[in-house]
C-alpha positions in Angstrom: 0.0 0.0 0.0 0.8 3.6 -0.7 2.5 5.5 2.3 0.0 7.6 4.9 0.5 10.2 7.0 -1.6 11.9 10.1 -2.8 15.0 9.8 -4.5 17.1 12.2 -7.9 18.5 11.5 -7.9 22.8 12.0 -11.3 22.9 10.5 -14.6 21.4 10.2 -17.4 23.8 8.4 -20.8 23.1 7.6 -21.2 23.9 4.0 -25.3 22.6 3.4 -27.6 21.0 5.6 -25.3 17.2 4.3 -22.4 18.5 3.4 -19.0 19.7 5.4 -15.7 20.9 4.5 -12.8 19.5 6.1 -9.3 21.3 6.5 -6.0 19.9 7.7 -2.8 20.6 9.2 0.7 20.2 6.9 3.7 20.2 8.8 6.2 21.9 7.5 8.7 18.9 6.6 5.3 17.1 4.6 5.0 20.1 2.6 6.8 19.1 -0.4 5.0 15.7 -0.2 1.5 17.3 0.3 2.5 19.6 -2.7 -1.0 19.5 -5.2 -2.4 20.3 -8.5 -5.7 22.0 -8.6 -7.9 19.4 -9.3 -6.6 16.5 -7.1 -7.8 14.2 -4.5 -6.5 13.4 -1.2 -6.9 9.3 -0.1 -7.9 9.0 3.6 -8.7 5.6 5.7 -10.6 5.4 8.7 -11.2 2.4 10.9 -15.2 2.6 11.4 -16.3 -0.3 13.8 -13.7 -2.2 13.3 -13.3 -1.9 9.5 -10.9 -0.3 7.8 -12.1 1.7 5.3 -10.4 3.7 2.5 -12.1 6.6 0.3 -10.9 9.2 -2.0 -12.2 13.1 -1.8 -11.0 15.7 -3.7 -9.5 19.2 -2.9 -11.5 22.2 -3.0 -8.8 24.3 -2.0 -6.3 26.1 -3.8 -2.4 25.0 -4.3 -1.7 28.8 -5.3 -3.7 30.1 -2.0 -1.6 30.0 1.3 -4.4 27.9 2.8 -4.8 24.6 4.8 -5.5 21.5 2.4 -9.6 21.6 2.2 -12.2 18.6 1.0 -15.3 18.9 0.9 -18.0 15.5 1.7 -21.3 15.1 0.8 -23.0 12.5 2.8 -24.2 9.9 0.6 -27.5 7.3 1.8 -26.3 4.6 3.0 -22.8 5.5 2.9 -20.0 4.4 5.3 -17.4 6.7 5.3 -19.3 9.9 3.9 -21.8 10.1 7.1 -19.0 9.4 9.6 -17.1 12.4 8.2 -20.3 14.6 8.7 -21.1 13.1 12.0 -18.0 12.2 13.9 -15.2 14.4 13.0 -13.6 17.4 15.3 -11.2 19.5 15.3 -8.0 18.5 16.3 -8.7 14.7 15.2 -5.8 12.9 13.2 -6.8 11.2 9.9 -4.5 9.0 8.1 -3.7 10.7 4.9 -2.4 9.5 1.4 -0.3 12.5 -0.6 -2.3 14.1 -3.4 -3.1 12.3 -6.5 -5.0 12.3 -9.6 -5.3 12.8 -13.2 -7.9 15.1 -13.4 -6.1 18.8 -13.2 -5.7 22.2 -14.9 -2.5 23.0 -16.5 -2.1 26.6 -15.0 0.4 28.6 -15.9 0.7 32.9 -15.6 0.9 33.2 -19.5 -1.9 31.3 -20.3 -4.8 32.8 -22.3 -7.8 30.4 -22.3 -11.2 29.9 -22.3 -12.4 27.2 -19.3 -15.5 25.3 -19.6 -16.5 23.9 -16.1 -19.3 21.9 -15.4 -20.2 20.1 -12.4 -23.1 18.5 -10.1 -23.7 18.4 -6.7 -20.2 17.7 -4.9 -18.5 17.6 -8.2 -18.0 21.0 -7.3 -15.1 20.2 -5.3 -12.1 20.0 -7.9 -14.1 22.3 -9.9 -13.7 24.7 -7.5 -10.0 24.5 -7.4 -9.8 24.6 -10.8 -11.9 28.0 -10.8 -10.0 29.3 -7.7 -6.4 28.7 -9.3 -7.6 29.6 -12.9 -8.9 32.9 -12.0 -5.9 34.0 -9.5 -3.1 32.9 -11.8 -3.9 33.3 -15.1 -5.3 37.0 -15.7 -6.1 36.6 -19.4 -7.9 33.3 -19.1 -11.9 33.4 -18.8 -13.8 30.7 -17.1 -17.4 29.6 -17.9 -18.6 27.5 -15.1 -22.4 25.8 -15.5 -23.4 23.8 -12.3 -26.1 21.6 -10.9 -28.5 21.1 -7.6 -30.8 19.6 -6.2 -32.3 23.1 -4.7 -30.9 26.1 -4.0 -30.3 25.1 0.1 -28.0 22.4 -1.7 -25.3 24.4 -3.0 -22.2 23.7 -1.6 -19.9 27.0 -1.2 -22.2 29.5 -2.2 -20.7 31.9 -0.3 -17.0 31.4 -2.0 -18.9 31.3 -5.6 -20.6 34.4 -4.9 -17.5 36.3 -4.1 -16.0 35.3 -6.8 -18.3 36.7 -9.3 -18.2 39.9 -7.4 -14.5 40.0 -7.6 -14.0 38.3 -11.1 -17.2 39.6 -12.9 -15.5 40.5 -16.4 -14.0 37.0 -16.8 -16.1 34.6 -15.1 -19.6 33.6 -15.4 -21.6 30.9 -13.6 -25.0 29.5 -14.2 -27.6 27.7 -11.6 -29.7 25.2 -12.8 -31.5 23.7 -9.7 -33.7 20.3 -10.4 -35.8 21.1 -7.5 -36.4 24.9 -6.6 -38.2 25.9 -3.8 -38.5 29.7 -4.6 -38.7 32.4 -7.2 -35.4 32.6 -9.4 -35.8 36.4 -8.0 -35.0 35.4 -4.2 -31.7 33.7 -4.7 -29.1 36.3 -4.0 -30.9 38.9 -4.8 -27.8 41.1 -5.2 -26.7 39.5 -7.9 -28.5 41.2 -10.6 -27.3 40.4 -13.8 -27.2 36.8 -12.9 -29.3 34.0 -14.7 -30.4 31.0 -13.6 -32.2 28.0 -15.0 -34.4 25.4 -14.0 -33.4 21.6 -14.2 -30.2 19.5 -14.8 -26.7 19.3 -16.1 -28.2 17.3 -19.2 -27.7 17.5 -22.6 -30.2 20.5 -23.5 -28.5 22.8 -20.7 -24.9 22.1 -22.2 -25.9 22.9 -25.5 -27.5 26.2 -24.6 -24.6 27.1 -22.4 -21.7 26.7 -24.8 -24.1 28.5 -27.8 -25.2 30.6 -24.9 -21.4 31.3 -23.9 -19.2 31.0 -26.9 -15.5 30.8 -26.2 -13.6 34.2 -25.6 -9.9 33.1 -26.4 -10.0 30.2 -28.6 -7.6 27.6 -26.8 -10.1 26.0 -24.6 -10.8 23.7 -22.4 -13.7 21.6 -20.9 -13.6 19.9 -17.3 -16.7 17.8 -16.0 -17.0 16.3 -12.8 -19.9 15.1 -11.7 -22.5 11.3 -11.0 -22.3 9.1 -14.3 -25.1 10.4 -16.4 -24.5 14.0 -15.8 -20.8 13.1 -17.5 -22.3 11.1 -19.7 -24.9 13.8 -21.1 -22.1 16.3 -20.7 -19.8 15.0 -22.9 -22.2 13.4 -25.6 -22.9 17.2 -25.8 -19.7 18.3 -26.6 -18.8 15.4 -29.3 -21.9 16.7 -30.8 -20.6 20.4 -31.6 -17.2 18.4 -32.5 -15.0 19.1 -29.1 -12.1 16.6 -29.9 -11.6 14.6 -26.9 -7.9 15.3 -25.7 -9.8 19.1 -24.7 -12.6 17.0 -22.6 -11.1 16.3 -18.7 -13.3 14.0 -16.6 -13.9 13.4 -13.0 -16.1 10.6 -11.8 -17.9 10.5 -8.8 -19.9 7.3 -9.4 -20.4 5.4 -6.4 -18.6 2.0 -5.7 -20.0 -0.9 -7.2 -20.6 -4.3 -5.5 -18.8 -7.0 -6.9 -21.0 -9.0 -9.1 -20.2 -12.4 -8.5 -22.4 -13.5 -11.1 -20.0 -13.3 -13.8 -16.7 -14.2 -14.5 -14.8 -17.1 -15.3 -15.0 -20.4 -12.4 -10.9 -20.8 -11.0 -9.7 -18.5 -13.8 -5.5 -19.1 -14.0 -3.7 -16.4 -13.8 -0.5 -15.7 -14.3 1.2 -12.3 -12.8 4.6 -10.9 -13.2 5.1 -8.8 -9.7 8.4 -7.7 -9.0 9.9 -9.8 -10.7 8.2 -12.9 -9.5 6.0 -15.0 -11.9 2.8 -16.1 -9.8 0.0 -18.8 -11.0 -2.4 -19.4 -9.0 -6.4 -19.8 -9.4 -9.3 -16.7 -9.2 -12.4 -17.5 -7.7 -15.6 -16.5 -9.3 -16.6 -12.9 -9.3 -13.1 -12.3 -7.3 -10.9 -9.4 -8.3 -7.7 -10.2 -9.2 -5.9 -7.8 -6.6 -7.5 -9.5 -4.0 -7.0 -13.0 -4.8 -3.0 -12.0 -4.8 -3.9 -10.4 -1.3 -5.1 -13.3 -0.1 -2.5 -15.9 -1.5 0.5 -13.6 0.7 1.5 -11.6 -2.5 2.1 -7.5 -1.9 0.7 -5.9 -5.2 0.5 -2.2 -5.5 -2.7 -1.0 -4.1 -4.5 1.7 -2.0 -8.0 2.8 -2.9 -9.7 -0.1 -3.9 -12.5 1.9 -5.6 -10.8 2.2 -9.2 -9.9 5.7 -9.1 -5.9 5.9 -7.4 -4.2 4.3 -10.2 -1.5 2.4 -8.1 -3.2 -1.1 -8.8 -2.6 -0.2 -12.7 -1.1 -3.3 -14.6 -0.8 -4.2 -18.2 -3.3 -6.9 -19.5 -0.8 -9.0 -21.4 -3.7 -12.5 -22.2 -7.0 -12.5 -21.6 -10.0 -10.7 -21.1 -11.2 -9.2 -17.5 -14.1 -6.9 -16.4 -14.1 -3.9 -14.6 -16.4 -3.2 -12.0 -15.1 0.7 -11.6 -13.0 2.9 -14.0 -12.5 6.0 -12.8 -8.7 6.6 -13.9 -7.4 5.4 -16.6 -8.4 6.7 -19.9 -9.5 5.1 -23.1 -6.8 4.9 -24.7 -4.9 3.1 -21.6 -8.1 0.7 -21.8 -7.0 0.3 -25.4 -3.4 -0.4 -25.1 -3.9 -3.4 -22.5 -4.2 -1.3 -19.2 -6.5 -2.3 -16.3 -7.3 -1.7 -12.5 -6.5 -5.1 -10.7 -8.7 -4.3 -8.1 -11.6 -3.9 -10.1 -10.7 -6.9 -12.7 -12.7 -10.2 -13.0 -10.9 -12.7 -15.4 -13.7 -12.9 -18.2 -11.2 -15.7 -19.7 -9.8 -19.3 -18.9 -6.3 -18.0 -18.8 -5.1 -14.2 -18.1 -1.7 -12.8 -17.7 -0.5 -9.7 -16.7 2.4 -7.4 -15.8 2.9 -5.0 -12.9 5.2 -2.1 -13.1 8.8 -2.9 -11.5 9.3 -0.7 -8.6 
């Protein structure tokens, strides 16, 4: 497993009536190490009545902002780790933290001139707003268009922060609302925002389409980062294809829920055959069992962490064979298409499979 560290909490804030944002102490000597890219996740584990549990959040705060590292949670029904964040925490508490990781980041740089498309749902709005927060702060010529999505208005996570930043940023940054649910007049939300609009509904294919025609691009390199549950990505980017966005300008965050594994398919005592550190292994996966965990449990070490298909360091190269994944929240299509796959989310879908970890 990845190396953690403990970090002390500074600050718990209620964001929405199920929702908190949670701050934490770097020391100084972890400060290299806790170094981030706006856009990132931090990977924490918890031990919850006797479990240990492992989930991934991403930042909200800023890596250009002299500011404590900041998630924000949502709770989720049902869910383990997400309610005992809102519930449980306090200040002061030690959490055992992985470094920052991810994929799914802004390229930032003082001499960029761009156009930013951001569009988000419900607590997608956590990388997006570090995105947004970086974006606008470092690059003085970029402009950032920034649609997102709620349930009602009460739901908005950092309202307050998104407000002030139209204020502050009003000739280069423009947000839209579209709430699903409202439960007042358009006119009652923030009232002293006067020139802004808001729309009624979802992040869904008719609202990106109106937004981009709605907002055409102000400097023409540009860039488009979604994060968001499944369909709202999916309606999202099927949008953009439409109007012809190539798809190395499309950045996607996933926050689709784990999936149980579905022990109705997959091969009965697959063999596999794994090359880990320099050790060739052959040994026999269960039915519905991923392969990461039948290693675990035969003694082996593979690379691991998260265990929900988005960290990357269970990433190996499908040499033979054919597997299913559960999850894919990290690796892109064309890693898919050179042989890639998530062992910890990979049931052999073939007699025989064979694959390659990286050497350390």
């Amino acid at each position: 497993m990845s190396k953690l560290y403990l970090l002390k909490i500074l600050e718990i804030k209620k964001e929405t009536e199920d929702s908190v944002s949670v701050s934490f102490d770097v020391p100084h000597d972890l400060h290299d190490i806790f170094n981030y890219k706006a856009g990132q996740y931090l990977t924490l584990k918890f031990n919850i009545n006797g479990e240990e549990v492992i989930r991934s959040y991403s930042l909200c705060s800023s890596p250009v902002f002299d500011e404590p590292l900041k998630i924000g949670v949502k709770r989720v029904k049902n869910g383990l780790v997400s309610n005992h964040i809102n519930n449980n925490l306090k200040v002061d508490d030690l959490v055992e933290v992985m470094p920052p990781n991810g994929r799914f980041f802004a390229d930032v740089k003082n001499n960029n001139y761009k156009t930013y498309y951001l569009f988000s749902a419900g607590s997608g709005i956590t990388p997006i707003l570090s995105i947004l927060h970086t974006v606008l702060l470092t690059e003085e010529h970029s402009y950032v268009y920034m649609i997102y999505g709620n349930r009602t208005e009460n739901s908005i996570m950092f309202k307050a922060e998104l407000e002030k930043l139209q204020e502050d940023y009003a000739n280069r940054f423009i947000l839209i609302h579209t709430v699903s649910r409202p439960k007042s007049n358009w006119s009652d939300l923030w009232k002293s925002l006067n020139e802004q609009t808001f729309r009624k509904g979802r992040v869904d294919t008719q609202a990106v389409e109106w937004f981009v025609k709605e907002y055409p691009p102000y400097a023409q390199n540009v860039e488009y980062y979604i994060c968001g549950p499944g369909t709202m990505i999916e309606n999202t980017k099927k949008a953009l294809k439409s109007i012809d966005v190539p798809d190395e300008r499309i950045f996607i965050e996933s926050f689709t829920g784990l999936n149980k594994t579905n022990n109705s398919i997959g091969m009965e005592n697959a063999k596999l055959i794994a090359l880990l550190n320099d050790e060739k292994i052959e040994i026999a996966v269960p039915k519905g069992k991923t392969i990461l965990r039948t290693l675990i449990d035969a003694g082996k070490e593979p690379p691991y962490f998260c265990e929900g298909g988005m960290c990357l360091t269970c990433m190996c190269k499908l040499k033979n064979g054919k597997v299913h994944m559960n999850n894919n929240l990290s690796l892109t299509d064309k890693e898919v298409e050179q042989g890639y796959i998530l062992s910890c989310q990979s049931i052999p879908l073939s007699d025989t499979l064979e694959i390659e970890y990286p050497k350390k």
